[in-house]
C-alpha positions as CSV (number, residue, x, y, z in Angstrom):
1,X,24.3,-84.6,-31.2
2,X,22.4,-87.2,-33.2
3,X,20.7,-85.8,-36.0
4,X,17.2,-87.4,-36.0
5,X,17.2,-85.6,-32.7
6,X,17.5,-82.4,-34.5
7,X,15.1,-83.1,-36.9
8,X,12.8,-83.5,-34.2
9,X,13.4,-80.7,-32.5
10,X,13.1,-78.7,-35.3
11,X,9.9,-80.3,-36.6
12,X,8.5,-79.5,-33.0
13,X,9.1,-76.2,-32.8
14,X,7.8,-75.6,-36.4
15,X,4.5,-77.6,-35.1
16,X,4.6,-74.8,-31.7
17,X,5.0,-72.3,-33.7
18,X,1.8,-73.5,-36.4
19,X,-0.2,-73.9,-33.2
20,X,0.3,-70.6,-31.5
21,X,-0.7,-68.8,-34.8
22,X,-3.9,-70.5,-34.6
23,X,-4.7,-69.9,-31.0
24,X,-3.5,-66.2,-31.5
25,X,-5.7,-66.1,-34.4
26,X,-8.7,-67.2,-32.7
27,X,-8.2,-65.5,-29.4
28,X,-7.5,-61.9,-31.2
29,X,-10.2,-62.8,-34.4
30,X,-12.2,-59.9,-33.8
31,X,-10.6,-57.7,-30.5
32,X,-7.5,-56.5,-32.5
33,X,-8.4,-53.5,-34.6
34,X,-5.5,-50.7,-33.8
35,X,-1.9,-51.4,-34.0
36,X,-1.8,-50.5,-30.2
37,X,-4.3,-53.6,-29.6
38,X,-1.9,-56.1,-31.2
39,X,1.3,-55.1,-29.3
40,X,-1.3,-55.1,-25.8
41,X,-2.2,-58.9,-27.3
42,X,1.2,-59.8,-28.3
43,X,2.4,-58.9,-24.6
44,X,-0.2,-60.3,-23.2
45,X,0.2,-63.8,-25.3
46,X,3.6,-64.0,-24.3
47,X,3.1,-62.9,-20.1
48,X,0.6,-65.9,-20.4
49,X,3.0,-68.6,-22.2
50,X,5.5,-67.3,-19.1
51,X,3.4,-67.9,-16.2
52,X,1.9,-71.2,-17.5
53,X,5.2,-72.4,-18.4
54,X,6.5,-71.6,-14.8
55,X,3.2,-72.7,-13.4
56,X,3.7,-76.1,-15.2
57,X,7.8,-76.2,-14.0
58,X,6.6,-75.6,-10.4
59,X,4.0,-78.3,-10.5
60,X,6.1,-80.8,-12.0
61,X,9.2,-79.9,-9.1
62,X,7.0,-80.0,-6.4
63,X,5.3,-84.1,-7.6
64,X,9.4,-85.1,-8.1
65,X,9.5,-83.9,-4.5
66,X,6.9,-85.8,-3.2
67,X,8.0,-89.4,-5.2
């Protein structure tokens, strides 16, 4: 494996992981009081990154299909 590859990766999911702190943080700013409300938001952050990541699979599938 070459290793500028690696850096890549790596500085790419540092960047995902910087940008899903900020979207958590704005989306839960104000709605997350209890510790009860933060593991409902946590499950519910990570059911949504599921589905739009299998939306987003499905999509790109079925327009390979189609060329």
């Amino acid at each position: 494996m070459n290793w500028t590859f690696v850096v890549l990766a790596l500085v790419l999911f540092l960047f995902a992981i910087y940008i899903g702190f900020l979207c958590g943080q704005w989306a839960c700013e104000k709605r997350v009081i209890t510790k009860r409300d933060y593991w409902i938001a946590n499950f519910a952050g990570a059911a949504a990154v599921v589905l739009l990541t299998w939306r987003v699979r499905r999509s790109v599938a079925q327009a390979r299909r189609g060329l």
